[in-house]
N, C-alpha and C positions, 0 to 999 in steps of 0.2 A: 767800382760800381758792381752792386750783386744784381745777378739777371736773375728773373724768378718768375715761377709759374704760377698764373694767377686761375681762378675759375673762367677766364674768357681767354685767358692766350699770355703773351710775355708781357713780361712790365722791367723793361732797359732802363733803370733809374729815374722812375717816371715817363719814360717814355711809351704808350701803349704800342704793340705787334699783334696783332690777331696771327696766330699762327696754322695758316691758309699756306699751303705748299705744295711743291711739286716735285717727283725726284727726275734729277739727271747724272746718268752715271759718267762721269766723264773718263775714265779711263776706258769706256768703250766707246768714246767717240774721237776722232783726227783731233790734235790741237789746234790745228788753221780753222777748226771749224767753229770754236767754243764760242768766240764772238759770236756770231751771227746768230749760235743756241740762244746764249743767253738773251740777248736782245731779243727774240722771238718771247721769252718766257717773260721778260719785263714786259714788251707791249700786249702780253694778251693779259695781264693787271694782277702779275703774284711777283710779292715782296721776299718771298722765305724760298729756297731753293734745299732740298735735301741730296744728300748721296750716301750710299755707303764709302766706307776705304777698306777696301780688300785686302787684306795679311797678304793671302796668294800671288798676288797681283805684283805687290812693291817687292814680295822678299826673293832676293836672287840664291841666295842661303844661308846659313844663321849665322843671323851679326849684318847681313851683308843687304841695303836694299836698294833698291833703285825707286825714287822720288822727283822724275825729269831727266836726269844725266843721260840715263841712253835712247830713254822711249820718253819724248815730249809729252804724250798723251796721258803718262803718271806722274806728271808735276802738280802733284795737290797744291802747293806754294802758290802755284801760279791761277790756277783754276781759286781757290781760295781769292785770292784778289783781282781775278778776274769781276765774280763776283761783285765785289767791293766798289769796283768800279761804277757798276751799273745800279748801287743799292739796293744790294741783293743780300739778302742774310742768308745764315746757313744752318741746316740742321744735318752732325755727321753721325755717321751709323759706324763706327770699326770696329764693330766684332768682339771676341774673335769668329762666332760665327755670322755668315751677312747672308747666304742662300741665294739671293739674287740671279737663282736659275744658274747660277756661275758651276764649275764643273767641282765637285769636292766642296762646293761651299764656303770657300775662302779657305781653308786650312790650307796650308803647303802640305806637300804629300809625306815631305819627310817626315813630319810629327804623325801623321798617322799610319807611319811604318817602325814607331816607337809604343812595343808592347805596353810601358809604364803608364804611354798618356791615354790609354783606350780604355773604353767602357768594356765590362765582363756581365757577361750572358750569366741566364741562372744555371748554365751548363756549364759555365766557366769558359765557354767562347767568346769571339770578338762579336761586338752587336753590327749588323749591316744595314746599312739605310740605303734600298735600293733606288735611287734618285738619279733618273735620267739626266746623262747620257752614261756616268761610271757611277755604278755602288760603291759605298767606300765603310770602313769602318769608323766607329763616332767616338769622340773623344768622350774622356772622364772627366766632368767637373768636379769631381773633389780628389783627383789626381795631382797630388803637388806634381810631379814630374811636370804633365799638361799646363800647370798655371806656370810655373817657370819657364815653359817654350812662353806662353802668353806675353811674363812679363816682356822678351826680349821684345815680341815685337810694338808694346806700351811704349819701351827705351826708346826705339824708334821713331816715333808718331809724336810721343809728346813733346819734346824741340820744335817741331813745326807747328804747335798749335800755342804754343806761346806767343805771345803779342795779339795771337788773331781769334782770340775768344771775346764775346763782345762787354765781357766784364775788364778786360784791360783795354777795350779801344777800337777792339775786331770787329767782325760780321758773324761769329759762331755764338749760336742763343742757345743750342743744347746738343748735349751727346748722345746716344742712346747705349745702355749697356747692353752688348750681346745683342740675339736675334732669336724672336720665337719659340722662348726654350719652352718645349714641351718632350721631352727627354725623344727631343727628333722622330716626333710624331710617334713614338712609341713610349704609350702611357701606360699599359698595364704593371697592374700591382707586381707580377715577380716576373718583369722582362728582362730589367735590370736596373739600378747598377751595384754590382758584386766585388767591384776593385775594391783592392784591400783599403785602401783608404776610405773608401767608401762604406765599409764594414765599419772603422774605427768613428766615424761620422754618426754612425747610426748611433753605437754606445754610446756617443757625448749628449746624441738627442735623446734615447731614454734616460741618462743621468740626468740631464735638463729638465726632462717631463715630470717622471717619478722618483724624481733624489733618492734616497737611499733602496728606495723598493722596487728601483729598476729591474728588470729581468737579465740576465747577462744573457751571452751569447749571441749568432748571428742572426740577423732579418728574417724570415718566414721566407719559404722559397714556392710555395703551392697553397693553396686555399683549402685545409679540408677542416673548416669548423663545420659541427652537428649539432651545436648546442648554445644558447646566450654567452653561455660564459667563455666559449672559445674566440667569442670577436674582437675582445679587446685589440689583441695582440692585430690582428691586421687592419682594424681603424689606426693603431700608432701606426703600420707600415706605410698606409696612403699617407697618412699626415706627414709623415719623414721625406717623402717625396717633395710636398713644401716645403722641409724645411730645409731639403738639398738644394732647391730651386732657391729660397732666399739665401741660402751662404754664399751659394756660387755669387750670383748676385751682388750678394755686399763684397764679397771679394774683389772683385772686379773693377767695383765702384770706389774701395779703398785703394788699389793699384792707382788708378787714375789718380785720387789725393795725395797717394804717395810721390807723387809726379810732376805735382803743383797745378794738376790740373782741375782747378777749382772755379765757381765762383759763376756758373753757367748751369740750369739743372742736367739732371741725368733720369734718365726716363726709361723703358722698355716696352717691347710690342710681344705680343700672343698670335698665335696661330691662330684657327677654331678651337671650340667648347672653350673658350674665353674666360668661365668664372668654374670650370671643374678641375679637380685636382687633376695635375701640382699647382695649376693656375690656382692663384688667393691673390685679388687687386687688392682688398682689402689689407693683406697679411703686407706685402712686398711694397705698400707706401708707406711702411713703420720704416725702409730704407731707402727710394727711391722716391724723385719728386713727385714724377707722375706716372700712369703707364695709360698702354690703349690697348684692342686689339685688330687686327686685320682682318677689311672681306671685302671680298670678290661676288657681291653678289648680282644674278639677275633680276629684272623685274619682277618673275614671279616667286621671289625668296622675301618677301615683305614681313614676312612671322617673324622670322629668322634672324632680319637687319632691324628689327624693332625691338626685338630682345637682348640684344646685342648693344645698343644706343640705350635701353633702360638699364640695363646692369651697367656700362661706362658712367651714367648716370646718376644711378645710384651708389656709385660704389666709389667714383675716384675723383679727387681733385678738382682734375681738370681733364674732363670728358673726353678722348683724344682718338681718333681711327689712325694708326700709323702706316697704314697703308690702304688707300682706297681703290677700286678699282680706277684704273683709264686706262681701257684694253687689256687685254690678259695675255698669258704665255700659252704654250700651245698644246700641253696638257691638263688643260682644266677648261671648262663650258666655255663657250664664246661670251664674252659681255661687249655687248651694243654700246653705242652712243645713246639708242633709245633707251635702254637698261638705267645708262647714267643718269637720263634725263631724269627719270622719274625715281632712279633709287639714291642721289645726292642728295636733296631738298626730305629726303625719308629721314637719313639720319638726325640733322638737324631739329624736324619735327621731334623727334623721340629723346633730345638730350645735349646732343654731341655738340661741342663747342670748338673744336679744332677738328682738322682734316688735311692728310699727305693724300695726294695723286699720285697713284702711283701704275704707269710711269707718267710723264707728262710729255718726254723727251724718247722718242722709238729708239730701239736697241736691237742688236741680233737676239733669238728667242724671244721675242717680244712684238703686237700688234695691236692697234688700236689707238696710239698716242696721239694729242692733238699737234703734235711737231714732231717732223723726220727728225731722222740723227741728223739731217744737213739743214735744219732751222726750216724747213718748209711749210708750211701750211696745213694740216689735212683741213677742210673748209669745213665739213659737218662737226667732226671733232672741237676746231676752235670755237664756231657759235655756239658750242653748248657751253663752252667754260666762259664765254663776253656774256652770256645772258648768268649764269654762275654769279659772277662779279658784282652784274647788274643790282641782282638781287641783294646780293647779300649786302653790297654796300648801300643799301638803300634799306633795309631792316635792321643790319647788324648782332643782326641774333646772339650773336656768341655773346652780347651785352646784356641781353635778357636771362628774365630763370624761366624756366618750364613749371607750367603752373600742375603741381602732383602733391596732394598731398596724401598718399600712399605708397609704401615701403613693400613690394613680396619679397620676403626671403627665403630665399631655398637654406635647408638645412645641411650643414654641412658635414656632420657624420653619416647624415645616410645618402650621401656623395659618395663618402671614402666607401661606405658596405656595399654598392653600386659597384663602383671600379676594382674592388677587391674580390667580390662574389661574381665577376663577369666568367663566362662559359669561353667566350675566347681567348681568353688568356693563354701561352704569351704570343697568340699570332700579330707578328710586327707586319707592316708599319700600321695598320688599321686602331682608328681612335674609337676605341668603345664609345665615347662620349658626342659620336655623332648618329648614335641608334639608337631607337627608345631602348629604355632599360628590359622590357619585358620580350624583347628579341637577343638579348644579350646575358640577362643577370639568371641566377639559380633562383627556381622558386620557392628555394626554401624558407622557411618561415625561426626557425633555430629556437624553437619554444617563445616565441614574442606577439603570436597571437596573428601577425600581419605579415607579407612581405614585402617589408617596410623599403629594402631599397628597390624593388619595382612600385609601389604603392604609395611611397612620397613621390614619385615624379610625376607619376598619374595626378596626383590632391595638388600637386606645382602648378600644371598645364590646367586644369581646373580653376582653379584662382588664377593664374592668368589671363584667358579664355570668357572666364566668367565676369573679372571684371573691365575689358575690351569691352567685350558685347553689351553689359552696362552703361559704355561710356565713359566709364570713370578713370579718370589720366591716373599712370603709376610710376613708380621707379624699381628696379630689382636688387636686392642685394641679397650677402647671406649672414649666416648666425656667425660669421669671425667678427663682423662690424661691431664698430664700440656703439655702448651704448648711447651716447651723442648721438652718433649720425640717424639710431634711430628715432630720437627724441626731436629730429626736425620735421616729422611726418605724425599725421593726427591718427593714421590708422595703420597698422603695421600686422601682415598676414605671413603665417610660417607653418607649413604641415607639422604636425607632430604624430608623434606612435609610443609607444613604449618604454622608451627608453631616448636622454636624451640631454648632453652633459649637465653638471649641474650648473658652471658658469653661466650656458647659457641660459637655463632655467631661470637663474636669479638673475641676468641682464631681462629675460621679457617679463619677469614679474616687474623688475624695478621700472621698466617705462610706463607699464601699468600703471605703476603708484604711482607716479610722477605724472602720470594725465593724460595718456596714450589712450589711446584705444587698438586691446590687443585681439588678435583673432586666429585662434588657431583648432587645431582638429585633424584627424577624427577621434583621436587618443588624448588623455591625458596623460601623459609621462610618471610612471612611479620610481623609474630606473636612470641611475646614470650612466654615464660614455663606458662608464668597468662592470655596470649591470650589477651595482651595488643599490639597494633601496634608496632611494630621490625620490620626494615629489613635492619641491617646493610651489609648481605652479599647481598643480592638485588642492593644495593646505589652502592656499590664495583663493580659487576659486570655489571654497569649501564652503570659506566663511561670508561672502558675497550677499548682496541683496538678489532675487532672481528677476531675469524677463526673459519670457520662454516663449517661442513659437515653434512650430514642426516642426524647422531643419537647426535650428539652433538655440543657446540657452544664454544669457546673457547677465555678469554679475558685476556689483560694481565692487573697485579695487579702488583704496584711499580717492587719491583724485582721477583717477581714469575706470578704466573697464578689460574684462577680459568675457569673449564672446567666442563658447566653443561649438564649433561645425560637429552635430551628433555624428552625423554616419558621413562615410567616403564619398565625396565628390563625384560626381557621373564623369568616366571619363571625356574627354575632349579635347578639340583639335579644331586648326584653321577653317576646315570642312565639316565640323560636329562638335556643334553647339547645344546642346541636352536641354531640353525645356525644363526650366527654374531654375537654373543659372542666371538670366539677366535678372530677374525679380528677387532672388539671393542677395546680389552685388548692390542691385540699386535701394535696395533695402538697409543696408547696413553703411551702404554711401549716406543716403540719410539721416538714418539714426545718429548717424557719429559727424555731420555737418560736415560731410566732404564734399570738395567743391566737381560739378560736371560742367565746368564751362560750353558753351557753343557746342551741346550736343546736335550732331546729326539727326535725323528721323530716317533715312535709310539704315538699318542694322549694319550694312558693310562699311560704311562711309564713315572716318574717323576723323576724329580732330584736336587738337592740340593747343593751348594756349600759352605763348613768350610775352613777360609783362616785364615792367623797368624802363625807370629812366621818364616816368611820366607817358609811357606810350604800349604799345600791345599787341603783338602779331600771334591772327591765326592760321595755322596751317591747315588744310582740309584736305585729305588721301582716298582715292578710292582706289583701291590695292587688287582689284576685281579687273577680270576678261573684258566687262559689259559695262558700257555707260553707264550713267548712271547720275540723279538728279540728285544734292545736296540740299535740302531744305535745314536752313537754321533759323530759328527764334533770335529777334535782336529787341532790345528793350531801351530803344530810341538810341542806339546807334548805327551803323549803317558801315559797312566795310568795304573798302579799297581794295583793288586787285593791285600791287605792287609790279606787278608787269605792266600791266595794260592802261591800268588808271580806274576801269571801270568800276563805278560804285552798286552797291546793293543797296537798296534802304529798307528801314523798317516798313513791318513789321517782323518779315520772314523773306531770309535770303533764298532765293532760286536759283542756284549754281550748277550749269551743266556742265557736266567731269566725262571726259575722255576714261578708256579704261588707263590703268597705270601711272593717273597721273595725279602730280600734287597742286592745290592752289594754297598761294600765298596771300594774306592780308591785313592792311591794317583794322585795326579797333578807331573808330573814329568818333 
């Protein structure tokens, strides 16, 4: 039997799993106490249980590990069919890195007192990841030395997870490769990695890229273009970044096959900045089943966790948070039960179709769980996750699709001129990609008329912003997606400037042609990614019929359209919202017959529609401090409150909303 990841959760040989989870770390909890865990986590109504398996943890030293024999509490064997026992599936995490707040991160200390397996600074230092309670040095993924400590402890693991994969008979429905690579929170373009292998990786990715007219020599180590023509070379170096982060990756995942350990997906999570380089969801499911990313947010991070759920959304599979908040550790904001309340039922509104709690099961460095490490109770904690359950199994969402028939894509070379042109560089551990650009990036403009990598993210938050406030439901993604994924969406919106590869060029003319309606601006592109003359989508819109109003010009292309935004977008944000932005949006939602289901009439008050399967849930968010009244238009239907029962009838529902919170409902 192959397990496989569907758009809604696992599919065990026909068998459906919504892949709703919770992690419990057991090697930090007594063995006498696992019953009474588990059992706590079946009666509060979850099927899947997650955990990491910590390298650190089992190995006593190389070759050598401990699996129960001396410390009961690291019997995976056992914990594994404890499980089992109770109908409990499993999703495991082993690394080689798991983070789990654990000290070093799971590596044993001896491989990171092995110079071969360590990452090299642009100084040609060790890189350090100051992470409470010891800083430690990070290893090299393209360090054969580093993969061959890895494989031993693969040699290790995989014997034990034979028989109990739930493709041969098990409870194990998926693995996850590795943990959060975002080169350990240290992303800028020349932090690192400098190992010689690393250097020999790069060659094979510009032999890859531009076959014979590769450039030789090594990486760029400092950022000093002045001119168009000096960027090429550091959009490949951010792109090399990806395409370190997919090898490591597939390497990893071939280990595992090497090992026979197949026949289950294999999956990966993200830190933050979720969809910027090295992060590519798009790129890294040409090797992986699925992937997610992780957050910790509070109630008032609603922009944040929304954008977050549309890019999973748009971007991948099977829509997936691999780690959600339930309670936090102790160096990051406190998140609430209330927090949960109202930012769980967020995600889902916005996309997401699977979700880990993480934790579910309290551990040392760790608060907020709705169960002690001794199976206890917390009572506010547990009725959030009975009323969780309620809902969901009484909706099933993850069965529905989110009704979006609009695509934003962010561009993704002037991502890479972003992170590459950043003014902090290389101060570790701090992610450029969680500052706007224009507190971080150079403002230079390098002869291109704009500065495009602060000036696309501005025309991003704009189009996103703009159409929120319109109303109009979206998905995110960016210009690596194939052209498929964007030919599912009737209107597909991408900043452009000057310059701007030519694949891509001829992926959004061809959805054009193909019957899209494209939308882009403030530029027309005449240059490509090497700032060589392009302007395929220029010619396209040359030869056009015209429809022109103020802000925009509008041509038709074969069977679709391409519709360019004259001038720059007024900046905007969760708190500034530019007047002609929502008449922009709703304007061109129109013209191109995009759907605004169950709009709101309060501007702050959003809404969402999950349809399938014959039936229809809307989610209603007011994401605001202040109550606030929901007025919806219903056109002889009448909507169920999925909690409560209460019905709304036509003609206009009158839904009083708490601040922060979501309502759930059926389409009746």
């Amino acid at each position: 039997m192959q397990v496989k990841a569907t758009g809604a959760g696992f599919d065990l040989g026909g068998k459906f799993l919504p892949a709703i989870s919770g992690a419990v770390h057991y090697w930090r909890i007594e063995r006498d106490k696992w019953g009474r865990v588990l059992d706590a986590v079946a009666e509060l109504g979850f099927n899947v249980v997650e955990t990491y398996v910590p390298w650190s943890v089992h190995e006593l030293a190389r070759g050598s590990f401990d699996f129960g024999e001396r410390d009961p509490s690291k019997s995976l064997d056992e914990f594994i069919e404890a499980c089992k026992a109770r109908g409990l599936y499993l999703i495991l995490r082993p690394g080689p890195h798991i983070n789990a707040e654990i000290t070093l991160f799971g590596y044993p200390e001896r491989v990171l007192r092995d110079d071969k397996c360590l990452a090299v600074s642009v100084d040609g230092d060790k890189v350090w990841l100051p992470a409470p309670p010891k800083m430690f040095p990070v290893p090299s993924y393209a360090s054969e030395a580093f993969l061959a400590e890895v494989g031993t402890w693969f040699d290790a693991l995989a014997p034990r997870l034979k028989g109990r994969l739930a493709s041969e008979g098990g409870n194990v429905v998926a693995i996850q490769i590795d943990n959060e690579f975002s080169n350990f929170f240290r992303n800028s373009a020349f932090d690192h990695d400098y190992h010689e292998d690393s250097i020999k990786l790069w060659r094979e990715f510009m032999v890859q890229k531009h076959g014979s007219d590769a450039p030789t020599g090594d990486p760029p180590r400092e950022f000093r273009a002045s001119k168009k023509e000096d960027l090429p070379q550091y959009l490949d170096l951010v792109e090399f970044k990806e395409f370190y982060m997919q090898r490591a990756l597939t390497r990893l995942k071939t280990m595992w096959e090497d090992r026979k350990i197949t026949g289950v997906p294999f999956f990966h999570n993200y830190c933050c900045g979720h969809d910027v380089p090295p992060n590519n969801l798009a790129q890294i499911e040409t090797t992986l089943d699925f992937q997610g990313a992780d957050s910790y947010p509070t109630r008032k991070q609603y922009i944040g966790l929304k954008a977050l759920a549309c890019h999973l959304s748009g971007e991948s599979r099977f829509p997936y948070i691999p780690e959600f908040s339930s309670g936090a550790f102790f160096w990051t904001s406190p998140v609430s039960a209330r927090d949960q309340e109202f930012t769980t039922p967020v995600c889902f509104m916005h996309g997401v179709k699977g979700i880990n709690f993480y934790m579910l099961v309290e551990r040392e460095r760790w608060y907020g769980s709705p169960i002690t490490r001794d199976g206890n109770k917390r009572e506010k904690h547990w009725a959030l996750f009975e009323d969780f359950h309620r809902w969901m199994k009484r909706t099933k969402v993850y069965n529905l699709k989110k009704k979006a028939d609009v695509l934003l894509l962010a561009q993704r070379d002037y991502q890479r001129l972003s992170i590459a042109s950043t003014l902090l560089d290389p101060l570790p551990p701090l992610l450029p990609d969680l500052i706007p650009a224009e507190m971080h990036c150079a403002d230079e403009d390098f002869g291109l008329g704009d500065v495009i990598q602060i000036d696309s993210e501005n025309q991003w938050y704009a189009m996103f912003h703009g159409l929120s406030t319109a109303k109009v439901p979206f998905n995110c993604g960016n210009t690596s997606q194939s052209l498929q994924d964007l030919c599912k969406y009737k209107m597909v919106l991408c900043p452009s400037y000057a310059f701007m590869a030519a694949e891509v060029q001829k992926k959004l003319a061809d959805y054009a042609r193909q019957g899209g309606a494209l939308v882009i601006g403030p530029r027309l592109p005449d240059l490509d990614e090497k700032m060589n003359p392009h302007d395929e989508l220029k010619r396209e819109f040359d030869k056009g019929m015209v429809f022109e109003d103020q802000t925009a010009v509008s041509v038709k292309v074969a069977k679709g359209s391409i519709t360019f935004l004259k001038d720059p977008l007024p900046r905007a944000s969760a708190r500034k919202r530019p007047e002609g932005l929502e008449e922009l949006f709703q304007t061109l939602a129109q013209r191109f017959g995009v759907a605004r289901p169950y709009p709101a009439e309060d501007p702050a008050v959003e809404t969402t529609l999950h349809e399938g399967e014959g039936r229809k849930i809307l989610f209603v968010a007011n994401p605001t401090k202040k109550a606030r009244t929901a007025s919806i238009s219903l056109d002889g239907e009448k909507l169920v409150d999925v909690k409560t029962d209460r019905a709304y009838e036509p003609p206009i529902a009158q839904i009083e909303m708490e601040a922060y919170t979501v309502g759930i409902f059926e389409v009746v």
